[in-house]
Every structure is written in structure tokens, then in C-alpha cells.
N, CA, C and O atoms as a GROMACS GRO file, in nm:
protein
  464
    1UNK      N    1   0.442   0.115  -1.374
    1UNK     CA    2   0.512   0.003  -1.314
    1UNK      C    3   0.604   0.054  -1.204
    1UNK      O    4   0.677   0.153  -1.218
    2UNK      N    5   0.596  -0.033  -1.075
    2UNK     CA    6   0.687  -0.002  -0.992
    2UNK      C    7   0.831   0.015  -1.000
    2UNK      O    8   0.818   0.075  -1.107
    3UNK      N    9   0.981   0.017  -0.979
    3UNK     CA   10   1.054  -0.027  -0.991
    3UNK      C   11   1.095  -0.128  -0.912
    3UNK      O   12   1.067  -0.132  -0.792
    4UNK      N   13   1.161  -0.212  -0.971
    4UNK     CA   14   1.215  -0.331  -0.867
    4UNK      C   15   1.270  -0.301  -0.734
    4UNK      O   16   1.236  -0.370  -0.637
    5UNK      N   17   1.354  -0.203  -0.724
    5UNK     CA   18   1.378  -0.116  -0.546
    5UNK      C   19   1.221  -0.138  -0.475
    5UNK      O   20   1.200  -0.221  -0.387
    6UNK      N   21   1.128  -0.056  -0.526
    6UNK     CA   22   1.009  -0.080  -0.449
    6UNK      C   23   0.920  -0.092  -0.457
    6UNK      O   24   0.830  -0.008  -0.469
    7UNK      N   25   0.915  -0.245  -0.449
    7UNK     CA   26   0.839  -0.384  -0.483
    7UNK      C   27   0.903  -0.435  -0.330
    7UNK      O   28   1.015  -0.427  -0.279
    8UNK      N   29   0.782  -0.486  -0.289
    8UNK     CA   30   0.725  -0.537  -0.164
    8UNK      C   31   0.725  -0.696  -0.241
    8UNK      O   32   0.652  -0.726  -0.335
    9UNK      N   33   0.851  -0.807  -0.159
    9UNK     CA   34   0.791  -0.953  -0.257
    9UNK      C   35   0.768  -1.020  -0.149
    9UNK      O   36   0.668  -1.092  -0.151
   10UNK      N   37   0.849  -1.018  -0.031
   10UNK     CA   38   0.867  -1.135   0.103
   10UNK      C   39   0.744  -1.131   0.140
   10UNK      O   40   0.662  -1.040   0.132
   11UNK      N   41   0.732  -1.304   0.209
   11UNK     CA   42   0.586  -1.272   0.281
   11UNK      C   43   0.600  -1.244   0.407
   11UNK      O   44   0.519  -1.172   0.466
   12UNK      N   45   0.679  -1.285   0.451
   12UNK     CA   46   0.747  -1.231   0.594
   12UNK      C   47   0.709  -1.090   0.605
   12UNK      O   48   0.650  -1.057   0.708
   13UNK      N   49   0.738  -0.986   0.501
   13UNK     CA   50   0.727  -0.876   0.473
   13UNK      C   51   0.583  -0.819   0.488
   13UNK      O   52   0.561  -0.711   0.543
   14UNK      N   53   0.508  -0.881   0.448
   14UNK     CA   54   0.354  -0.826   0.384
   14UNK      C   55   0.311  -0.898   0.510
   14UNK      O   56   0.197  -0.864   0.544
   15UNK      N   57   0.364  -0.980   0.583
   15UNK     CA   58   0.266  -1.048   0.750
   15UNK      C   59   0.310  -0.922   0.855
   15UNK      O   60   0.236  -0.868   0.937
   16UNK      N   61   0.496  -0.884   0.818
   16UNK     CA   62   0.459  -0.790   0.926
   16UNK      C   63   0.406  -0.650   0.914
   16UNK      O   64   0.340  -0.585   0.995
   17UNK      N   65   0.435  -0.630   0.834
   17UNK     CA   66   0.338  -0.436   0.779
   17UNK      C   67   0.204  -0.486   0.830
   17UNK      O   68   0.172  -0.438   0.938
   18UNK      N   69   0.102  -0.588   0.764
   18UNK     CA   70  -0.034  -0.605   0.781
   18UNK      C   71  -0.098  -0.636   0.869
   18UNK      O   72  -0.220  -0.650   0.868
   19UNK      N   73   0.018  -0.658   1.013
   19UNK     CA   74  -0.025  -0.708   1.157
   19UNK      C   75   0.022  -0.591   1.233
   19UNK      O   76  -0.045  -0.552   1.329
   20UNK      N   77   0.166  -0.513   1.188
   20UNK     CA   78   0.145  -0.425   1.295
   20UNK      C   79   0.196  -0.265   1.229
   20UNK      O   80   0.220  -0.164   1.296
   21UNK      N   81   0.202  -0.274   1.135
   21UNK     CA   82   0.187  -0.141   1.068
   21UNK      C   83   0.042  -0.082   1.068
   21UNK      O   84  -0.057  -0.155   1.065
   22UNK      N   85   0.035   0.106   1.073
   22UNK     CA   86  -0.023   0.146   1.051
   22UNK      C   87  -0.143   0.156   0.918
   22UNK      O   88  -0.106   0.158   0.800
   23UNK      N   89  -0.301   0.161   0.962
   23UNK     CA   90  -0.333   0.150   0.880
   23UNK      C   91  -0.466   0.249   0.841
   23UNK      O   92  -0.506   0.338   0.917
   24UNK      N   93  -0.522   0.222   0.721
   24UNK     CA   94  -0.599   0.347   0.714
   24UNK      C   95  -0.700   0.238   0.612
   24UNK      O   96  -0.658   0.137   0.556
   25UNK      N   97  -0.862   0.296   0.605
   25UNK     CA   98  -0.938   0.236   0.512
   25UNK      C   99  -0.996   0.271   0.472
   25UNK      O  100  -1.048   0.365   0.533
   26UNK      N  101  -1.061   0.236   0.314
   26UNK     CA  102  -1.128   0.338   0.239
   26UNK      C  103  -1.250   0.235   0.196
   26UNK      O  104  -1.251   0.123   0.247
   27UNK      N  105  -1.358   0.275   0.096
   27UNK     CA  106  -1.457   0.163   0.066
   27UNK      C  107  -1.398   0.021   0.014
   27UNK      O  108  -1.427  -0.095   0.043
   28UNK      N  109  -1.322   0.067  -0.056
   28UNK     CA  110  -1.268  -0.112  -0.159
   28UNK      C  111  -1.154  -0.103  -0.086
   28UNK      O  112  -1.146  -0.222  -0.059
   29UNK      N  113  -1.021  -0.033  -0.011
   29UNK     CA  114  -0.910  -0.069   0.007
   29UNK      C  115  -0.859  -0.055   0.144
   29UNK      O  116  -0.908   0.027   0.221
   30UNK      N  117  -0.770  -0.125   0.173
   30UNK     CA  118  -0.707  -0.098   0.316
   30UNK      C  119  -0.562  -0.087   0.291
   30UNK      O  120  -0.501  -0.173   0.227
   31UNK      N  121  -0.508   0.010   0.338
   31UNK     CA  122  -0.340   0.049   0.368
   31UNK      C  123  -0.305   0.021   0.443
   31UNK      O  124  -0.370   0.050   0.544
   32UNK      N  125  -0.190  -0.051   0.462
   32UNK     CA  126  -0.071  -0.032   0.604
   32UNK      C  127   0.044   0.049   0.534
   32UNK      O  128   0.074   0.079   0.419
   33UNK      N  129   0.089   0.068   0.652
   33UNK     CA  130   0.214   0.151   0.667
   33UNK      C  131   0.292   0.158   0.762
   33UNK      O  132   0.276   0.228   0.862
   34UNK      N  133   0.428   0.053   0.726
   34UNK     CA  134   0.520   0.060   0.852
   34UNK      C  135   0.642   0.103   0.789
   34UNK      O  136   0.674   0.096   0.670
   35UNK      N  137   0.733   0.169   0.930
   35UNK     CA  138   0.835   0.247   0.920
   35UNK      C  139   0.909   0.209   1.008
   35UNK      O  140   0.874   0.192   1.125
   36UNK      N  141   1.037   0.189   0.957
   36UNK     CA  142   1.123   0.064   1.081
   36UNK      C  143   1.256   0.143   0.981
   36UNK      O  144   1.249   0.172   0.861
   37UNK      N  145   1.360   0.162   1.063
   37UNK     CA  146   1.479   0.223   1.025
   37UNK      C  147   1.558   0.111   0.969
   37UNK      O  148   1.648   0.121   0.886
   38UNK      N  149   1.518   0.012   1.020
   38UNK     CA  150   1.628  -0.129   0.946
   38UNK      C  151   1.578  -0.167   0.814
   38UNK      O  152   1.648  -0.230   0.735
   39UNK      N  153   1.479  -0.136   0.795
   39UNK     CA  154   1.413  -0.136   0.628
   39UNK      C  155   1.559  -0.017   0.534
   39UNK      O  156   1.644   0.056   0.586
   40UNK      N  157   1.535  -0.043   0.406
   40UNK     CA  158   1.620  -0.004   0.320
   40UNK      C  159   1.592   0.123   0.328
   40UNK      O  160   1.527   0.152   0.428
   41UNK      N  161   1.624   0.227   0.244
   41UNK     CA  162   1.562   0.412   0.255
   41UNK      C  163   1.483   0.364   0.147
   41UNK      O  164   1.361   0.381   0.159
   42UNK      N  165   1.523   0.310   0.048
   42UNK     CA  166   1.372   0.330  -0.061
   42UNK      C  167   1.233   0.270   0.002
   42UNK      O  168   1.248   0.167   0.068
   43UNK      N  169   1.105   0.320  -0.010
   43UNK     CA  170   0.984   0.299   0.030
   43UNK      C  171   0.967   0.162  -0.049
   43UNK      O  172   1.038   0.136  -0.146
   44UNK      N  173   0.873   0.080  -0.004
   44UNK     CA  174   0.861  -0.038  -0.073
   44UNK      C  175   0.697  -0.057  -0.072
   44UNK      O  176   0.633  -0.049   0.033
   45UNK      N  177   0.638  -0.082  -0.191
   45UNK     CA  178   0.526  -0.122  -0.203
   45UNK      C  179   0.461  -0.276  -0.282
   45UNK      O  180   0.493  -0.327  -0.389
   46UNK      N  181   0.364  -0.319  -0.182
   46UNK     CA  182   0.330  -0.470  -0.154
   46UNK      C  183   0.166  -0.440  -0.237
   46UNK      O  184   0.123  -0.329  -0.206
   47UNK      N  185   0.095  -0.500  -0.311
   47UNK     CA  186  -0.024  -0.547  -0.319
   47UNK      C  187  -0.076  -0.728  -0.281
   47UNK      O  188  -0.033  -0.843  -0.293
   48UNK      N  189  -0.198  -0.651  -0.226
   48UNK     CA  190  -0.326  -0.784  -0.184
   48UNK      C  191  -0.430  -0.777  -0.295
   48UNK      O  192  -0.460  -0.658  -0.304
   49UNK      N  193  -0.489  -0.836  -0.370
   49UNK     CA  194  -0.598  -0.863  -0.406
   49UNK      C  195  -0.667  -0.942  -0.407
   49UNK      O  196  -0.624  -1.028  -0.484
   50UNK      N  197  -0.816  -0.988  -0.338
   50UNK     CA  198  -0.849  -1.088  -0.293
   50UNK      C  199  -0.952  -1.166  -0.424
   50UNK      O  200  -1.011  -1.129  -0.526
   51UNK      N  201  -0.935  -1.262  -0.368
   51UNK     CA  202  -1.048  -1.347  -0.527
   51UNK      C  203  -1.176  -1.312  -0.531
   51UNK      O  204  -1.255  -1.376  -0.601
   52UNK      N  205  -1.222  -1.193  -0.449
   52UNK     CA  206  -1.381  -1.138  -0.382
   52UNK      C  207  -1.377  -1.051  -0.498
   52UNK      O  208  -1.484  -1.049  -0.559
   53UNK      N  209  -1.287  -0.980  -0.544
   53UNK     CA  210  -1.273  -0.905  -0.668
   53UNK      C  211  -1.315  -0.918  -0.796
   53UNK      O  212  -1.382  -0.832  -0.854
   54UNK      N  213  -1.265  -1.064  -0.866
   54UNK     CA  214  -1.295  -1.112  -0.979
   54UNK      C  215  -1.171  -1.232  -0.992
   54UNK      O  216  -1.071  -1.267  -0.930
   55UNK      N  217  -1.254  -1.273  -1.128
   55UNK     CA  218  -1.111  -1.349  -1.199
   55UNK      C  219  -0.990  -1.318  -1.194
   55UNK      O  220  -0.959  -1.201  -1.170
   56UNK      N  221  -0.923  -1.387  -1.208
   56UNK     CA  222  -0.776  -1.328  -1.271
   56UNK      C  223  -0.725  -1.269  -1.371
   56UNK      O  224  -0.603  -1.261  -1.382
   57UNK      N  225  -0.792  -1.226  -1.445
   57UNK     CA  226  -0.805  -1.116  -1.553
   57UNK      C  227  -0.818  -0.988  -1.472
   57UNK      O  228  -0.728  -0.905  -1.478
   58UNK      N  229  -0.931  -0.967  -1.392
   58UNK     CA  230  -0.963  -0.829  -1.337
   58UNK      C  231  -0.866  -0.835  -1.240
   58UNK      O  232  -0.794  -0.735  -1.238
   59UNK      N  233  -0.830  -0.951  -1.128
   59UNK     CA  234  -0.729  -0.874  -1.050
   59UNK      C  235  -0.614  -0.842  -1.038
   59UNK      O  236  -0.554  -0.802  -0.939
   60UNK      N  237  -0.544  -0.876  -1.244
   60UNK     CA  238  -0.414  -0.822  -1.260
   60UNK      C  239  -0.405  -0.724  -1.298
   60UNK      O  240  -0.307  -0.650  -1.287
   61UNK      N  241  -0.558  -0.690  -1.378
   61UNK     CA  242  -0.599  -0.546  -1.417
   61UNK      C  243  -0.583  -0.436  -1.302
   61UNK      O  244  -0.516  -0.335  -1.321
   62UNK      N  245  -0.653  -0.465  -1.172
   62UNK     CA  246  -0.657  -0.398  -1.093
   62UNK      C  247  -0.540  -0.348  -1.008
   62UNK      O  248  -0.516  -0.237  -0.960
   63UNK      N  249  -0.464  -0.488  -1.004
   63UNK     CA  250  -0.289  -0.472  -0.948
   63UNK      C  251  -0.200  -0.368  -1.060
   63UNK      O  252  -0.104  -0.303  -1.015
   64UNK      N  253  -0.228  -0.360  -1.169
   64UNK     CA  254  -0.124  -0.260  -1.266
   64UNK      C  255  -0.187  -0.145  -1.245
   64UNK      O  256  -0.117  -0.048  -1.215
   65UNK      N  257  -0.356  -0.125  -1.258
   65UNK     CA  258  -0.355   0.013  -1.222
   65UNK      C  259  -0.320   0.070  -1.083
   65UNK      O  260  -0.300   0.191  -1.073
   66UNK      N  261  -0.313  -0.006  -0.982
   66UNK     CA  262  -0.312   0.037  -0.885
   66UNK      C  263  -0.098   0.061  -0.846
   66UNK      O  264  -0.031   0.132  -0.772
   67UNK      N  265  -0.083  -0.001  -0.907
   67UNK     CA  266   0.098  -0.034  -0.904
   67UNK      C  267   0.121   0.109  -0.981
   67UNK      O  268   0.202   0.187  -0.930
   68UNK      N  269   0.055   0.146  -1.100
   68UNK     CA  270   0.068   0.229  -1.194
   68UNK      C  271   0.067   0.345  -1.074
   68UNK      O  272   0.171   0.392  -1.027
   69UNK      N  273  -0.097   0.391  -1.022
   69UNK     CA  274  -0.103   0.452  -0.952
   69UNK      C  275  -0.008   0.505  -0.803
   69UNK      O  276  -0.005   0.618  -0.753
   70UNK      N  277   0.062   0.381  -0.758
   70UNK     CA  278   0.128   0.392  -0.616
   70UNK      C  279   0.235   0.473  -0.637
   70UNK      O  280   0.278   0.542  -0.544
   71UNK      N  281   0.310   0.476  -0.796
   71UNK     CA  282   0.452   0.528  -0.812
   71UNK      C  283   0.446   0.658  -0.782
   71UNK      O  284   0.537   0.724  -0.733
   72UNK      N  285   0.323   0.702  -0.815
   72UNK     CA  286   0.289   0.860  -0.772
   72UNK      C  287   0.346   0.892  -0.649
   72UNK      O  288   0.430   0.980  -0.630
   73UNK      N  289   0.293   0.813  -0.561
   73UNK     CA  290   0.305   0.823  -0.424
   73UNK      C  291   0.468   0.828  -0.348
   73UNK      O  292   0.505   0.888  -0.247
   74UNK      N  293   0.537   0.746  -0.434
   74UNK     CA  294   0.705   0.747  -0.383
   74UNK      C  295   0.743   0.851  -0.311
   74UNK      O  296   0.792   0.840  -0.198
   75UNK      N  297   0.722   0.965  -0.373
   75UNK     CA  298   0.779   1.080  -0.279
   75UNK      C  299   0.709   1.151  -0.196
   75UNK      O  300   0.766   1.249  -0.149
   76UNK      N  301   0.602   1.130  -0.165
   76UNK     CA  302   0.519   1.106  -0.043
   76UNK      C  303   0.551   1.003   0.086
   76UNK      O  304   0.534   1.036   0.203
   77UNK      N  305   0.598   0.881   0.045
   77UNK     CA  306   0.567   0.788   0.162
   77UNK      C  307   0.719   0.787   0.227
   77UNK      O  308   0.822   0.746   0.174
   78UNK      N  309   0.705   0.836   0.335
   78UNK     CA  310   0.876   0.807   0.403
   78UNK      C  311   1.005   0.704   0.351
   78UNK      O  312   0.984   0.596   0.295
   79UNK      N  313   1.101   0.743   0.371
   79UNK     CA  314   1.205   0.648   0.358
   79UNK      C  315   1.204   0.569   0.452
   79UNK      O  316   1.171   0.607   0.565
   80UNK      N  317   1.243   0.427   0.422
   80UNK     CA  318   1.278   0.274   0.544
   80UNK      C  319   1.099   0.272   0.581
   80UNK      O  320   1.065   0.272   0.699
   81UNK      N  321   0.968   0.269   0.443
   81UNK     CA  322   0.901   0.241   0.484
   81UNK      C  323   0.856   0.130   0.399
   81UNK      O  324   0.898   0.100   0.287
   82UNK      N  325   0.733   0.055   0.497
   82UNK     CA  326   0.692  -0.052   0.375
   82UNK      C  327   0.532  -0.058   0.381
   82UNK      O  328   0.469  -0.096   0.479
   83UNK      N  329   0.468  -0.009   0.238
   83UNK     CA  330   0.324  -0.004   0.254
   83UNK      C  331   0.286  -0.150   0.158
   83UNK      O  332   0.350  -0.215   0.075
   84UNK      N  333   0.160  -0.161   0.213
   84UNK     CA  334   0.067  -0.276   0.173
   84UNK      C  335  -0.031  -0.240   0.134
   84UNK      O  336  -0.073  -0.151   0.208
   85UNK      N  337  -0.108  -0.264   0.038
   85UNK     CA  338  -0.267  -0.181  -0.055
   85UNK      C  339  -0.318  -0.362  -0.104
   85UNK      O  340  -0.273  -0.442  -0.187
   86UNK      N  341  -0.444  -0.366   0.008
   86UNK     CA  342  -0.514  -0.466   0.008
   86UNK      C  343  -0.670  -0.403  -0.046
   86UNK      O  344  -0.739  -0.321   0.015
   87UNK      N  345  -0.702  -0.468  -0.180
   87UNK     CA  346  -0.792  -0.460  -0.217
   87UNK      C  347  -0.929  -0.581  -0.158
   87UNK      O  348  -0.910  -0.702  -0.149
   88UNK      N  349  -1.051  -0.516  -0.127
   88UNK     CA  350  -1.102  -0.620  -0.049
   88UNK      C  351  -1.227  -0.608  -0.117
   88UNK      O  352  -1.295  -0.705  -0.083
   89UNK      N  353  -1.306  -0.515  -0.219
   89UNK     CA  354  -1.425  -0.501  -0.218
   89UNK      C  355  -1.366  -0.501  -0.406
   89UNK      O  356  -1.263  -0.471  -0.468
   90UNK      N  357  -1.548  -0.572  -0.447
   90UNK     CA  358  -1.522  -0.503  -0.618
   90UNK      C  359  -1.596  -0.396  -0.646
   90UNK      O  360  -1.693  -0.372  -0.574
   91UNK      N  361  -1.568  -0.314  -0.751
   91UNK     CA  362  -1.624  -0.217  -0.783
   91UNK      C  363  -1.607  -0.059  -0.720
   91UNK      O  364  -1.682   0.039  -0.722
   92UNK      N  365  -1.477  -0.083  -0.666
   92UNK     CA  366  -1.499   0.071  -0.637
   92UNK      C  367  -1.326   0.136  -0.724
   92UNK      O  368  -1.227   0.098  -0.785
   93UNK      N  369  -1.382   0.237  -0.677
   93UNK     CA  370  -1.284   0.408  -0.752
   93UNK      C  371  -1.138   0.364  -0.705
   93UNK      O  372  -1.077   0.447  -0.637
   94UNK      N  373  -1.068   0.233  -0.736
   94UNK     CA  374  -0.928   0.225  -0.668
   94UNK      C  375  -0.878   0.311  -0.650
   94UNK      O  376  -0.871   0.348  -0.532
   95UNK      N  377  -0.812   0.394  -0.755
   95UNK     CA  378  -0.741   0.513  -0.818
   95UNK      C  379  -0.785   0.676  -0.696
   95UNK      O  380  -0.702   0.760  -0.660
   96UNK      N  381  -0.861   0.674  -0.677
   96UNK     CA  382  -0.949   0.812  -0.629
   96UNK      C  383  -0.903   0.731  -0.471
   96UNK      O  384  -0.802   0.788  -0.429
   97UNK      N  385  -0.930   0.664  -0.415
   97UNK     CA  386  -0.938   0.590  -0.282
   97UNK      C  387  -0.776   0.539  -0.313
   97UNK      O  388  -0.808   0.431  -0.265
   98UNK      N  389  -0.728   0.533  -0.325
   98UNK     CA  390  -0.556   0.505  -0.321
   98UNK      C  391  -0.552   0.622  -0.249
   98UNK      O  392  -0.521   0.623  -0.130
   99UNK      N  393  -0.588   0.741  -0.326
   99UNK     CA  394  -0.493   0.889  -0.278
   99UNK      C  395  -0.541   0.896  -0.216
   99UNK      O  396  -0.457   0.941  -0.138
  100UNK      N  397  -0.647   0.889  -0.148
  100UNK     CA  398  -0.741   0.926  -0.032
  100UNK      C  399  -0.671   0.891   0.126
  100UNK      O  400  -0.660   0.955   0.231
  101UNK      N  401  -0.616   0.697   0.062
  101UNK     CA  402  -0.623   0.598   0.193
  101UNK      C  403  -0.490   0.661   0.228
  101UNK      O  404  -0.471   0.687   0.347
  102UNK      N  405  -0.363   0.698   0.109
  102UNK     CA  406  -0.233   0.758   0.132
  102UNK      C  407  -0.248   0.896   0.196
  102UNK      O  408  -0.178   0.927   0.293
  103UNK      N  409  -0.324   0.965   0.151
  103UNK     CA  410  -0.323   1.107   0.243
  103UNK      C  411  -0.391   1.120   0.361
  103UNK      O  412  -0.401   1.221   0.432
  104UNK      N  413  -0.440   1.001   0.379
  104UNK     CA  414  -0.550   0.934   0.551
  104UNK      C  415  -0.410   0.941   0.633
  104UNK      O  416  -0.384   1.012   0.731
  105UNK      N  417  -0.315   0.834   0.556
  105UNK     CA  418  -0.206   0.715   0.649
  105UNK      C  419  -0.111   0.847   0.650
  105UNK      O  420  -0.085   0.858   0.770
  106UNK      N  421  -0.064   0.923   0.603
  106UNK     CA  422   0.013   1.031   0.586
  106UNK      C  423  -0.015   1.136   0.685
  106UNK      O  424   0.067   1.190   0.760
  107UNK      N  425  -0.134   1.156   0.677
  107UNK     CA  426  -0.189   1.272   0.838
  107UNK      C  427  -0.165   1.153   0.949
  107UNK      O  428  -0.122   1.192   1.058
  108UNK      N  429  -0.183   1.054   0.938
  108UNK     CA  430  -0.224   0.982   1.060
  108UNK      C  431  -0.076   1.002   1.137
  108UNK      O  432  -0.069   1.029   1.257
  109UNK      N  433   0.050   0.982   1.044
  109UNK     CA  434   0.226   0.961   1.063
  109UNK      C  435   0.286   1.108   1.081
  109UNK      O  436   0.398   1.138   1.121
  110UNK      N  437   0.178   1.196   1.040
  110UNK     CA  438   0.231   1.319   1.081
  110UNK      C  439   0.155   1.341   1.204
  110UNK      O  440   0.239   1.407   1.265
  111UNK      N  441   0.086   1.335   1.259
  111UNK     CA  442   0.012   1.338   1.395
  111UNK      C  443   0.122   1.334   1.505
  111UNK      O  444   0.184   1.417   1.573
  112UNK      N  445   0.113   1.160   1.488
  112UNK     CA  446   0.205   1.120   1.588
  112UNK      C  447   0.361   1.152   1.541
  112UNK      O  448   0.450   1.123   1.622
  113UNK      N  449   0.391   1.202   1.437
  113UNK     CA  450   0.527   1.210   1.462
  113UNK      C  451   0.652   1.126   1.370
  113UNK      O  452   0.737   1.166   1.290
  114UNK      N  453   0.625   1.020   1.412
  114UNK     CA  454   0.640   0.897   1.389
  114UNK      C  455   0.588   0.746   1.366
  114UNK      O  456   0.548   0.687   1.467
  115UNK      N  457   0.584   0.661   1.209
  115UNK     CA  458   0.554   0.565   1.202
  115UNK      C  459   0.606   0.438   1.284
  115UNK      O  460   0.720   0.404   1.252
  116UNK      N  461   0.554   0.373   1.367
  116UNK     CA  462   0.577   0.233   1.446
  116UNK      C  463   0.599   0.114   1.339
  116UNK      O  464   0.618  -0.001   1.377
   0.00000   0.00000   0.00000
């Protein structure tokens, strides 16, 4: 479970990471990742899961493992950032493709330097 610090709830929030934050994609998932200094220092993380997935049984299943999974990531993802993990496909390796799409979006922010 996430902690309440970072938990992504506004939608305001999850429109702007997903329009102009950085992003990265894997078979079932897509990441953004934005980094804006007026954001808080704790990292904040947002889930999408679309009804293309399953019922609502599987896509709360899929939101805890994947929430389960993101906490890993905390000390990886910059401070004053805010990521988004949109699940779009069913049936694939969330878990394996989380770390994948995070260590994609992570080279991509070390490249340039800096997250936009």
C-alpha cells in the first residue's frame, strides 16, 4: 500500500502529468512522469485502469498489486514528482513491466537532465 503522502487523488493532477509529463510504454502499461518544483518533495503516485482490463474485481486486483509494487519505486522517482501508471491492455506481466516502464522513464530524465 501506498502511503497517503504519495497517492496521486486530483484529477486536475492525473490531466496534467498525462498530457504533458514524460512518458514511457511497455506492452500492458504506460507511465508519465512529471517534475515541477511547485509539487510537494514527496513523489506522488496516480493509477489508470481501464474497463478493457476486466471487471471490477480484476481491476482492483490489479491496482493493489501494482500500488503494492510502485512503493518499491519511491526512492527511485525524484522529489516534486508526479507519476501516472495507466494500465491499458489485459493480460500482461504488470509487475515485470512496472520496473521496466520506471527504469525506461528514469534513463529517459537522466538523459536530458531534467524532468519537464
Amino acid at each position: 500500500m501506498l502511503p497517503a503522502l504519495n497517492r496521486l487523488r486530483s484529477s486536475k493532477d492525473f490531466a496534467r502529468v498525462t498530457k504533458t509529463g514524460h512518458r514511457a510504454t511497455t506492452a500492458s502499461l504506460v507511465i508519465y512522469l512529471k517534475n515541477d518544483q511547485g509539487f510537494q518533495p514527496e513523489p506522488q503516485i496516480g493509477l489508470i485502469v481501464s474497463k478493457v482490463v476486466g471487471g471490477s474485481v480484476t481491476r482492483h486486483r490489479i491496482a493493489r498489486q501494482l500500488r503494492h509494487a510502485a512503493r518499491e519505486h519511491l526512492l527511485v522517482i525524484p522529489p516534486h514528482s508526479q507519476v501516472v501508471i495507466r494500465v491499458i491492455k489485459d493480460g500482461g506481466d504488470y509487475i515485470n513491466e512496472l520496473h521496466h516502464g520506471i527504469a525506461k522513464i528514469a534513463q529517459r530524465i537522466s538523459g536530458t537532465g531534467v524532468a519537464q
